[in-house]
MIMI-555171 format. One line per 5 residues: number of its first residue (from 1); their letters; for each residue x, y, z of N, C-alpha, C, O. Coordinates in Angstrom, 1 decimal, decimal comma, m for minus. Example, Ala and Ser with C-alpha at 12.3 -4.5 7.8 and 13.67 -1.06 7.14 Angstrom:
// residues 2
1	as	13,2/m5,7/7,8/12,3/m4,5/7,8/13,2/m3,3/7,8/14,2/m3,3/8,5; 12,8/m2,2/7,1/13,7/m1,1/7,1/12,9/0,0/7,9/13,4/1,1/8,0
// end
This chain:
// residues 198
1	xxxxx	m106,4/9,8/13,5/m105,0/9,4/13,0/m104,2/9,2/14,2/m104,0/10,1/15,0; m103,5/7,9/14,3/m102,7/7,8/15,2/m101,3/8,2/15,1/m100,8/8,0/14,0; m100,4/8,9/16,1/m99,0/9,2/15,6/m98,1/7,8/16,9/m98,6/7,2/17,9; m96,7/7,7/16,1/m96,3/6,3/16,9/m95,5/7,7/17,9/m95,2/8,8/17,6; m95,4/7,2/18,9/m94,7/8,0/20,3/m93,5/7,4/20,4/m93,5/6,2/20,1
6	xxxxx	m92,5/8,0/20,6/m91,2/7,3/21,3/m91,1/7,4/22,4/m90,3/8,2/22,9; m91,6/6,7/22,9/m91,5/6,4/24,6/m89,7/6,5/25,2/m89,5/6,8/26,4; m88,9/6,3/24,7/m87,2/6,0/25,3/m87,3/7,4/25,4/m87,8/8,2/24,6; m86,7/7,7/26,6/m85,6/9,0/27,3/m84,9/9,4/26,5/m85,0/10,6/26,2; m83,9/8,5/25,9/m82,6/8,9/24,6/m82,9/8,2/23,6/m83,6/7,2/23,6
11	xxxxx	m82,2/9,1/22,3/m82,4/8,3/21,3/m81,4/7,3/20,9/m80,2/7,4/21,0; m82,2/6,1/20,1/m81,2/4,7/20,4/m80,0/5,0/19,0/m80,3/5,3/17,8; m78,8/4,8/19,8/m77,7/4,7/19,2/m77,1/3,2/18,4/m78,0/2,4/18,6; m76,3/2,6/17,8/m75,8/1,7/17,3/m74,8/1,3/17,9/m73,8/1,0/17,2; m74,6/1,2/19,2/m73,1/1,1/20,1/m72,5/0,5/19,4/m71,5/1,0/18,8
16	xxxxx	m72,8/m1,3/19,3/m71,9/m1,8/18,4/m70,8/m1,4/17,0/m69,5/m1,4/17,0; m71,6/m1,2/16,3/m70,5/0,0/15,3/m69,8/0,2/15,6/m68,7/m0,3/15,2; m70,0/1,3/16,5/m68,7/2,4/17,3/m68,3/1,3/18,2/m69,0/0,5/17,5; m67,9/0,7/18,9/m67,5/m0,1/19,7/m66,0/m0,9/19,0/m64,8/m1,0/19,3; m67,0/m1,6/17,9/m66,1/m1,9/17,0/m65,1/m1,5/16,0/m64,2/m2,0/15,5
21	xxxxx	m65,8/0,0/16,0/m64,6/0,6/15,4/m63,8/1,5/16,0/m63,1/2,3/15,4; m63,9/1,5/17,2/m63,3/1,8/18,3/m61,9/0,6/18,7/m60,8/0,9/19,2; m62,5/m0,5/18,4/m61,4/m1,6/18,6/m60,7/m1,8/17,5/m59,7/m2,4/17,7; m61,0/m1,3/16,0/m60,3/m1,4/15,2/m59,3/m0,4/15,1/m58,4/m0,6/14,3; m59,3/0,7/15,9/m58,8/1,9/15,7/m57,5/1,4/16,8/m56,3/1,7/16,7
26	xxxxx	m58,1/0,9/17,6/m57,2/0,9/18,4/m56,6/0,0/19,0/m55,9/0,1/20,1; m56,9/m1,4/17,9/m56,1/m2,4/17,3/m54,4/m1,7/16,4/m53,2/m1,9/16,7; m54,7/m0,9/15,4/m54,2/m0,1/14,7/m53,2/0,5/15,7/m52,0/0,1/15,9; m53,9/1,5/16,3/m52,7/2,2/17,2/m51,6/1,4/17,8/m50,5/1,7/17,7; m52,2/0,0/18,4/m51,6/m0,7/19,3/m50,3/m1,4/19,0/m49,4/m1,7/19,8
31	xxxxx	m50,7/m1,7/17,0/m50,1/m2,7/15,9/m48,7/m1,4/15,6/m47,6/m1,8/15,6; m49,0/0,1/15,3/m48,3/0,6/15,0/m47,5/1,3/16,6/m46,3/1,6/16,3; m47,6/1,4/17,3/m47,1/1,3/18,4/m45,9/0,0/18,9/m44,8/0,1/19,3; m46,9/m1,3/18,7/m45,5/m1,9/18,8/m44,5/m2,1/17,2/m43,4/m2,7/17,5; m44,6/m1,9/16,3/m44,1/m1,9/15,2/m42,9/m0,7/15,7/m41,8/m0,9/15,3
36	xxxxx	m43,2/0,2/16,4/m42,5/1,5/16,3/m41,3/1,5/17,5/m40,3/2,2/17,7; m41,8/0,4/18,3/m41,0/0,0/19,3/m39,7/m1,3/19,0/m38,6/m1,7/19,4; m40,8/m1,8/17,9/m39,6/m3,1/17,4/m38,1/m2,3/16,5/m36,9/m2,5/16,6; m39,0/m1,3/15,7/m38,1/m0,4/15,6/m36,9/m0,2/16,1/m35,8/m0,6/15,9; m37,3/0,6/16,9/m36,3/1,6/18,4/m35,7/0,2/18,6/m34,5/0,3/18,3
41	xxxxx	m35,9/m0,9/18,9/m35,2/m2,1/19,9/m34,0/m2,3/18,1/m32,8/m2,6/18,2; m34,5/m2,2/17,4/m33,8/m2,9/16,1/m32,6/m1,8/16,2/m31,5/m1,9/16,7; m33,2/m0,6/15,6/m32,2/0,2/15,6/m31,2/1,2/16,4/m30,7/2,2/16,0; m31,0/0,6/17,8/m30,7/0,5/19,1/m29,6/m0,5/18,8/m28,5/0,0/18,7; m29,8/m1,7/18,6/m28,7/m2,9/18,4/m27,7/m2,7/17,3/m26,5/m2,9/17,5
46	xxxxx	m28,6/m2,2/15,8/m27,6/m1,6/14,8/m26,5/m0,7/15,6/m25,3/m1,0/15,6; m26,9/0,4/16,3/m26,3/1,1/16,6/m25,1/0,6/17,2/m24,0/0,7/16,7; m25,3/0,0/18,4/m24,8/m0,7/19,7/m23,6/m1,7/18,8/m22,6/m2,0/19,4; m23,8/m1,9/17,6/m23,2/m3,1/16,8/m22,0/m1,8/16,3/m20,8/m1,9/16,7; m22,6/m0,8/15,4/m21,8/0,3/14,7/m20,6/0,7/15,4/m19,4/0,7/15,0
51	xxxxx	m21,1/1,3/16,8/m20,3/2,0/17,7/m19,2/0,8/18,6/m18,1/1,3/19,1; m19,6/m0,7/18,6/m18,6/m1,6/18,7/m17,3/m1,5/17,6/m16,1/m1,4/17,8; m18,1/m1,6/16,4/m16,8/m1,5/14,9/m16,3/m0,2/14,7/m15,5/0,0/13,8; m16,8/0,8/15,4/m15,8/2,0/15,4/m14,9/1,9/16,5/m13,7/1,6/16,1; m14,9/2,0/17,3/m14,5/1,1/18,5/m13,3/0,6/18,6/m12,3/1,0/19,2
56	xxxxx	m13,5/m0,9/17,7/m12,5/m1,3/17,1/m11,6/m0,8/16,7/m10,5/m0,7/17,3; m12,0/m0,1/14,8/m11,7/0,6/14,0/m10,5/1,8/14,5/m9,5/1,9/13,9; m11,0/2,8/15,5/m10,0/3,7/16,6/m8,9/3,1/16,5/m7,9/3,6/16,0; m9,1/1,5/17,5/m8,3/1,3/18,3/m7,1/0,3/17,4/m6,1/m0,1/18,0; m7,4/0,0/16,1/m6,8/m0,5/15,0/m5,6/1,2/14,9/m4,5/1,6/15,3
61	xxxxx	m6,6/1,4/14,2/m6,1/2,9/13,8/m5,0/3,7/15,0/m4,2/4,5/14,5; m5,2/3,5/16,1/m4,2/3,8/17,4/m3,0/3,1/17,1/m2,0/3,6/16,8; m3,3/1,5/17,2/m1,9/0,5/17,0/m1,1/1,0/15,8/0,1/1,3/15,9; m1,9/0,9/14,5/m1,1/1,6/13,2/m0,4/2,4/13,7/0,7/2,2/14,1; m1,3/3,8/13,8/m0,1/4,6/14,2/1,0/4,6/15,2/2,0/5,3/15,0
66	xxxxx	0,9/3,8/16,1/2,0/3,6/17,2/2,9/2,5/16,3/4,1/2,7/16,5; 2,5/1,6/15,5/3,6/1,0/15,1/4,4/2,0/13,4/5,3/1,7/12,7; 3,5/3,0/13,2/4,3/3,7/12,1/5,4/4,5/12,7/6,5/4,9/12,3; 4,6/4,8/14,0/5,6/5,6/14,5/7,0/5,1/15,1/8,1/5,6/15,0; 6,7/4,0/15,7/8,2/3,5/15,9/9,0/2,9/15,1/10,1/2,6/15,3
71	xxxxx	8,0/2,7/13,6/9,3/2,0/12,2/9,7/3,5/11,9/10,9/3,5/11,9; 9,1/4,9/11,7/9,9/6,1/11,6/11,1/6,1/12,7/12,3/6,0/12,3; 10,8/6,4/13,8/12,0/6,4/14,8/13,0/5,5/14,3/14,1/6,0/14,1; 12,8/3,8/14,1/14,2/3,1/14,3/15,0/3,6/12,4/16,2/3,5/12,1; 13,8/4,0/11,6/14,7/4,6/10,1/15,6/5,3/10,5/15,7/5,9/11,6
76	xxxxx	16,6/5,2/9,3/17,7/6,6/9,5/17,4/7,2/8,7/17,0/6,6/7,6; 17,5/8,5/8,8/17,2/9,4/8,1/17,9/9,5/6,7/17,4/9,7/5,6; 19,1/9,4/7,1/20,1/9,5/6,4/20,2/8,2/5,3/20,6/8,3/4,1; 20,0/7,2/5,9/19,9/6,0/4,5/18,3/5,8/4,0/18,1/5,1/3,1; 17,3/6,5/4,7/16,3/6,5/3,9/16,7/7,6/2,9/16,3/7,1/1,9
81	xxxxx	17,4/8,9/2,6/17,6/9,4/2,2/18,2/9,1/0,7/17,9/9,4/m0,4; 19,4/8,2/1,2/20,1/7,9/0,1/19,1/6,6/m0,9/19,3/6,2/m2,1; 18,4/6,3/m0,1/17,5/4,9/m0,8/16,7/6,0/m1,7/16,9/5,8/m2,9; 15,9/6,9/m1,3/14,9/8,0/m1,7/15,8/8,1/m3,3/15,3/7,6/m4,3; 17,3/8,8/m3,4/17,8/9,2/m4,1/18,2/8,2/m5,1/18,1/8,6/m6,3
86	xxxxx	18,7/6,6/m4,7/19,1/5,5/m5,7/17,0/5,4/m6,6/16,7/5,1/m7,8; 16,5/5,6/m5,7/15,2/5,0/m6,3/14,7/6,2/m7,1/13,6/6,0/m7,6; 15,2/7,1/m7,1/14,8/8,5/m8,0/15,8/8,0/m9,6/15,4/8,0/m10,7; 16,9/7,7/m9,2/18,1/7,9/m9,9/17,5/6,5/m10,8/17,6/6,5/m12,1; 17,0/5,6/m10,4/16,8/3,9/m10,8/15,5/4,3/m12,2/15,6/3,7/m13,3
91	xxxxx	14,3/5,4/m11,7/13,3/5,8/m11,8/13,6/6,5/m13,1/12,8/6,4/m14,0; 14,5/7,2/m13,3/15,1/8,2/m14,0/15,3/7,5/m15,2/14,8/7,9/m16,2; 16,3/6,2/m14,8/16,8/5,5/m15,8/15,6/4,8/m17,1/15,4/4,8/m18,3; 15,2/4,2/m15,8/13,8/3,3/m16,8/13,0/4,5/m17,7/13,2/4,5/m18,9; 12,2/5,4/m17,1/12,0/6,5/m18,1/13,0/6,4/m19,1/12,7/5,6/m19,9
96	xxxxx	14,1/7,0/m19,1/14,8/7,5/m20,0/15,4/6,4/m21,1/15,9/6,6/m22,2; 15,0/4,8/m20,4/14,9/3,7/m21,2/16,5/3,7/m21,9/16,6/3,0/m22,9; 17,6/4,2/m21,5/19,1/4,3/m22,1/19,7/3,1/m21,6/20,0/2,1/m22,3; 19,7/3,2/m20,6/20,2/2,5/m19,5/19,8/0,7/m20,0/18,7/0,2/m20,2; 21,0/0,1/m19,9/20,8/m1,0/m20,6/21,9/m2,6/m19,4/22,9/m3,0/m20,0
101	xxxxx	21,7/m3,0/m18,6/22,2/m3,8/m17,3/23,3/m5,2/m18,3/24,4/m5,7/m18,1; 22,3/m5,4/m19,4/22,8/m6,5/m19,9/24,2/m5,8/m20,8/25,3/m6,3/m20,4; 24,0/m4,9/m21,9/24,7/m4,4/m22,5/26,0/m3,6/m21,7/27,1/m3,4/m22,2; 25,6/m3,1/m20,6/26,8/m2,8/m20,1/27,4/m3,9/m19,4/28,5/m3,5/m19,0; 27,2/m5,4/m19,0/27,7/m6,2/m18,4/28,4/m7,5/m19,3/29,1/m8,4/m18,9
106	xxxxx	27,9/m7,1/m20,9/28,3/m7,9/m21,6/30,0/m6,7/m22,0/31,1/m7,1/m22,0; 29,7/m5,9/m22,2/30,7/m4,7/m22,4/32,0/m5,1/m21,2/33,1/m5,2/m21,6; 31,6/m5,2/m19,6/32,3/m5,2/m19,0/33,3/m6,4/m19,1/34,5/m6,3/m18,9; 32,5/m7,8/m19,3/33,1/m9,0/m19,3/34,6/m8,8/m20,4/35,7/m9,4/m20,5; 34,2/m7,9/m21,1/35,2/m8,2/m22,5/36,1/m7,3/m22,3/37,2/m7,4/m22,9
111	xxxxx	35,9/m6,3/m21,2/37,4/m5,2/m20,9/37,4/m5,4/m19,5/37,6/m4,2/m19,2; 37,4/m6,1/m18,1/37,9/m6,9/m17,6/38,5/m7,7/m17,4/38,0/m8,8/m17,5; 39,7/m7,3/m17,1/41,4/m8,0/m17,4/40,8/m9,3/m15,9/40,0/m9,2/m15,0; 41,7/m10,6/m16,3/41,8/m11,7/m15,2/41,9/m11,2/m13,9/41,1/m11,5/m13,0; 43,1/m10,2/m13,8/42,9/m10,2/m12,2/42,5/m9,2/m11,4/43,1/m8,9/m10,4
116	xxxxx	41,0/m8,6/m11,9/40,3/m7,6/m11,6/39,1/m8,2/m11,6/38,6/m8,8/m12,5; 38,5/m8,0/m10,4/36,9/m8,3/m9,8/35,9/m6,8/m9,8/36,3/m5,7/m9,3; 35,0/m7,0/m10,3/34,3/m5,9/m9,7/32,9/m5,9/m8,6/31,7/m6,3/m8,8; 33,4/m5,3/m7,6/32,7/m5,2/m6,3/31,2/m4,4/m6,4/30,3/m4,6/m5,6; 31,3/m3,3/m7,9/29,5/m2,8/m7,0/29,9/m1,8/m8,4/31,0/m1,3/m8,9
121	xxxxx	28,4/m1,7/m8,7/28,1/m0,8/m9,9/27,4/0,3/m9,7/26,3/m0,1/m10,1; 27,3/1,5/m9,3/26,4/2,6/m9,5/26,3/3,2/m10,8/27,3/3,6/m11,3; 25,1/3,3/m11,5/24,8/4,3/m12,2/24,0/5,4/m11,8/22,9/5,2/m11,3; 24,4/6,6/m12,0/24,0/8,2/m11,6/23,3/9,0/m12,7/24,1/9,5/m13,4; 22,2/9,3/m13,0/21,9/10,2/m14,0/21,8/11,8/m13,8/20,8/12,2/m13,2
126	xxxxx	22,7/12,6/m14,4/23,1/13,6/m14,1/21,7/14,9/m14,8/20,9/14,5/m15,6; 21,7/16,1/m14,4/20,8/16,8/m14,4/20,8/17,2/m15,8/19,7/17,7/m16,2; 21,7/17,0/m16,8/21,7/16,8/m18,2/21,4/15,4/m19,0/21,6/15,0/m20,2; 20,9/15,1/m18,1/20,5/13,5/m18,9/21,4/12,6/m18,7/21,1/11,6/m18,1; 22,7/12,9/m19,2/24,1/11,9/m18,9/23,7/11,2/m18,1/22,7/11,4/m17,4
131	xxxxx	24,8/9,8/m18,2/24,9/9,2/m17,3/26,4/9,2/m16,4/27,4/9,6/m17,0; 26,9/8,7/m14,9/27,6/8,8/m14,7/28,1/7,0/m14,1/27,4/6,2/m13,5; 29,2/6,7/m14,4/28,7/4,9/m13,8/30,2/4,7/m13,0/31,3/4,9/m13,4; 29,8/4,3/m11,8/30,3/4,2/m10,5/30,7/3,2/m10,7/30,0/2,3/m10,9; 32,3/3,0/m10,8/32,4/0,9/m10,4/33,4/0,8/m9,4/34,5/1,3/m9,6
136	xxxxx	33,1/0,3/m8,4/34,1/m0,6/m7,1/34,9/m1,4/m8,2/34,4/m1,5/m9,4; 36,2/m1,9/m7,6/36,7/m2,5/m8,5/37,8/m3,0/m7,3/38,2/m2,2/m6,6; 38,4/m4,6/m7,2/38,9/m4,7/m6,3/39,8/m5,8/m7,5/39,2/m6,6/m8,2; 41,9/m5,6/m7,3/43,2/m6,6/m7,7/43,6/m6,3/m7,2/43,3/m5,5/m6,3; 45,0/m7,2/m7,4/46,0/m7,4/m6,8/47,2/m6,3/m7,2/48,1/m5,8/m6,5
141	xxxxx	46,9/m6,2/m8,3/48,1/m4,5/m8,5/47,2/m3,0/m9,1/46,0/m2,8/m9,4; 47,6/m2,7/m9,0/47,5/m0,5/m9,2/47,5/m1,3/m11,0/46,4/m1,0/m11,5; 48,2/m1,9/m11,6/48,6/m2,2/m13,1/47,4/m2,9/m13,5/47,0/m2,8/m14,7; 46,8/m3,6/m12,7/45,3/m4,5/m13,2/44,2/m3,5/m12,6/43,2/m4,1/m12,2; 44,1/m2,7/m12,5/43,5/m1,6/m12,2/43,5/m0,2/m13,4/42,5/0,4/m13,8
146	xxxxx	44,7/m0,2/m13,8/45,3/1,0/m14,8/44,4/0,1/m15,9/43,3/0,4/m16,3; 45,1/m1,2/m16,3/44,6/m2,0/m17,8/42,7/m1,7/m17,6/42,1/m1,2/m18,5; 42,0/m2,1/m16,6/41,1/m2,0/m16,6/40,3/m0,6/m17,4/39,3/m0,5/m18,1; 41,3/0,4/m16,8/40,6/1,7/m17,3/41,0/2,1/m18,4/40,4/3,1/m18,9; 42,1/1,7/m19,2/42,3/1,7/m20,6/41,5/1,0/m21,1/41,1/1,6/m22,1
151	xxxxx	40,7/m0,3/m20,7/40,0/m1,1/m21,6/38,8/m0,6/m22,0/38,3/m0,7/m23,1; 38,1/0,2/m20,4/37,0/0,8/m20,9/37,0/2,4/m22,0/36,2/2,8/m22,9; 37,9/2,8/m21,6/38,2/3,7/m22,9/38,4/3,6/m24,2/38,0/4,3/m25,1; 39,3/2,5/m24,2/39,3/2,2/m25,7/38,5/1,8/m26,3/38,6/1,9/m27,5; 37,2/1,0/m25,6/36,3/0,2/m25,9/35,1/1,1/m26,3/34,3/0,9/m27,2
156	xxxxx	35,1/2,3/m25,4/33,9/3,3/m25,8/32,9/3,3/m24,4/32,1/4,0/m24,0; 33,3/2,5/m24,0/32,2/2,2/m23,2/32,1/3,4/m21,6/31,3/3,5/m20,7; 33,1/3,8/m21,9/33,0/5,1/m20,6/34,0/6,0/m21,0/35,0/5,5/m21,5; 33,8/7,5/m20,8/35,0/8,2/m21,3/35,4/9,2/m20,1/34,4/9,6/m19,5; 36,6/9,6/m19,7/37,1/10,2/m18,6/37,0/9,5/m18,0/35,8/9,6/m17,6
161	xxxxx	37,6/8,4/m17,2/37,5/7,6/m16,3/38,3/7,4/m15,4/39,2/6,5/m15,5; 38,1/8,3/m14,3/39,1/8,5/m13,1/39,1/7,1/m11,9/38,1/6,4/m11,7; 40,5/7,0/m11,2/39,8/6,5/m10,2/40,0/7,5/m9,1/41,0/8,1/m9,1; 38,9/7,6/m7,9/38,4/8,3/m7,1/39,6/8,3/m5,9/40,4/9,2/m5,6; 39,4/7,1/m5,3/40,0/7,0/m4,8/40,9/5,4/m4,3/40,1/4,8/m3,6
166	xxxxx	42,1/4,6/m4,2/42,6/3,8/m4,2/42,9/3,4/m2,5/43,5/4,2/m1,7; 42,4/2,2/m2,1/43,8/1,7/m0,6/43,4/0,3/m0,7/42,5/m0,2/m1,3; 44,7/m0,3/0,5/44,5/m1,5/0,1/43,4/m2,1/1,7/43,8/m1,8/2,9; 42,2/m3,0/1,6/41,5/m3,4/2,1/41,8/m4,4/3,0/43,0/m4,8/2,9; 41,3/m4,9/3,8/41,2/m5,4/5,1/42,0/m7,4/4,6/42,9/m8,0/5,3
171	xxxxx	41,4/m7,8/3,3/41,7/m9,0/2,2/43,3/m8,6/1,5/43,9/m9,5/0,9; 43,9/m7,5/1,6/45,0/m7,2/0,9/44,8/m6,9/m0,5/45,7/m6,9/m1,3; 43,5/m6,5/m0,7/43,6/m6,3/m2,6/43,4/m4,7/m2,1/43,1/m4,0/m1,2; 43,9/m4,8/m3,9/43,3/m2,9/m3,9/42,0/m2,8/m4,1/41,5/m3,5/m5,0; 41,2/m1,9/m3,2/40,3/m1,2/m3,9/40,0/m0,1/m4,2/40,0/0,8/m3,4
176	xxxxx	39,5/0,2/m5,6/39,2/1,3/m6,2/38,2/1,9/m6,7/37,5/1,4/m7,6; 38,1/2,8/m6,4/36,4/3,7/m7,1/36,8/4,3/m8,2/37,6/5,2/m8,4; 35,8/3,6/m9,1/36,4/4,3/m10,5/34,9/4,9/m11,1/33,9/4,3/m11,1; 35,2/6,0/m11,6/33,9/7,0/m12,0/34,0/7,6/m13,7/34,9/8,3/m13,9; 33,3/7,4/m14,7/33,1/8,0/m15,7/31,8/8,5/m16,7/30,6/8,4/m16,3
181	xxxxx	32,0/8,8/m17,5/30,9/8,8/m18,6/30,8/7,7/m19,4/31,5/7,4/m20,3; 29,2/6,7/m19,0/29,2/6,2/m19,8/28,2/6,5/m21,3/27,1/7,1/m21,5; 28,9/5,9/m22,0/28,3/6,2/m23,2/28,2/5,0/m24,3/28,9/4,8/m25,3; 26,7/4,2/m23,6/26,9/2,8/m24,7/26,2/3,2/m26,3/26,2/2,4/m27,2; 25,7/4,4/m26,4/25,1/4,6/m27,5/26,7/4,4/m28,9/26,6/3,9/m30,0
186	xxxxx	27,7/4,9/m28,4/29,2/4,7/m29,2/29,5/3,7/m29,2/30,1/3,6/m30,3; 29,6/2,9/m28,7/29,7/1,4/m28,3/29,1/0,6/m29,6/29,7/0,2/m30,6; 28,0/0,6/m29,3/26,6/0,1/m30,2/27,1/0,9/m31,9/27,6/0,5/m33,0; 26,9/1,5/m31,7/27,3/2,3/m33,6/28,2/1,9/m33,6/28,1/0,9/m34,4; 29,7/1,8/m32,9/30,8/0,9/m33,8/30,8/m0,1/m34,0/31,3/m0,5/m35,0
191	xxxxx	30,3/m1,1/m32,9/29,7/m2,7/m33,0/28,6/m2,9/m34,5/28,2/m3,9/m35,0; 28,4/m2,1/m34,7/27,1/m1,9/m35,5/27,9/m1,2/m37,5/27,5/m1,1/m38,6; 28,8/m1,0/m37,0/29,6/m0,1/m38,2/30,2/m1,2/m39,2/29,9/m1,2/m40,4; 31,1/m2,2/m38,7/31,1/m3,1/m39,8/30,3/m3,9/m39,9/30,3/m4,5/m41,0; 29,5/m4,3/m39,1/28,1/m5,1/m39,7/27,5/m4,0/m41,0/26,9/m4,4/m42,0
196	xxx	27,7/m3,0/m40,9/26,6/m2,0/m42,2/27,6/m1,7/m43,5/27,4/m1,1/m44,5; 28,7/m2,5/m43,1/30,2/m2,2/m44,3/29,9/m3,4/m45,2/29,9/m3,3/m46,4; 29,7/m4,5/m44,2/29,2/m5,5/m45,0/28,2/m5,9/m46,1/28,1/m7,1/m46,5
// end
């Protein structure tokens, strides 16, 4: 009986295989390697981009503030104040929906005497709801001034109606600050009273 001998030193391996899967491996590494590098270069530039628009964004944010700060400085305190308070008082009114621009100006046309102008209208809403209504009022006599404030009394349309204070202006007319209660809801019911007689 013959046996076969293996004459080779070493026993024969399959290099190829391993060789090849040696290059496939490290094909792979090579593929995820530079993939991981495209990466880093990608998200390197996002960054580089980000830190430009913050950058920016600061230096936006710096100017704002330097220009808020110098529209505060040149404000006055004092007529921002009073603006604060007309736009409280304005705010007040609309809520409280009383306050009526047309009805008190159709009211004024009809008890403004000829030779009485009126210069400036404040309405005030007082901490009881009331209202209080401010009128400039600029004639030629103290007597077209007096009729004026009979007219609004008799008419309803303001009651207690002082004037504040009287002199004569830079034009030679008088002017005067005249201040009362108005009250168009009286007004309206007697306007309204013989229409319901009818």
């Amino acid at each position: 009986m013959s046996r076969r001998l293996n004459l080779s030193t070493r026993p024969f391996y399959n290099e190829r295989a391993v060789h090849a899967a040696l290059g496939v491996v490290g094909a792979a590494v090579l593929a995820i390697t530079a993939f991981n590098l495209w990466e880093v270069y990608a998200l390197s530039g996002r960054q580089a981009e980000f830190q430009g628009r913050i950058a920016m964004a600061e230096s936006k944010t710096r100017d704002d503030r330097e220009k808020a700060a110098k529209i505060r400085a040149s404000v006055n305190p004092r007529d921002l104040e009073q603006t604060v308070a007309a736009a409280r008082e304005a705010n007040a009114l609309i809520d409280r929906r009383v306050f009526s621009w047309t009805e008190l100006f159709n009211h004024l046309e009809v008890t403004l005497p000829p030779q009485v102008r009126i210069s400036s209208i404040r309405p005030r809403v007082e901490k009881d709801g009331s209202i209080t209504l401010g009128i400039t009022v600029l004639a030629r006599t103290v007597d077209g001034v007096n009729t004026f404030i009979e007219n609004l009394e008799k008419d309803g349309l303001c009651s207690g109606v002082l004037s504040r204070d009287e002199f004569l202006n830079q034009d030679g007319l008088i002017q005067a600050n005249l201040e009362g209660r108005y009250a168009p809801a009286k007004v309206t019911a007697a306007a309204a009273a013989p229409e319901g007689a009818r």
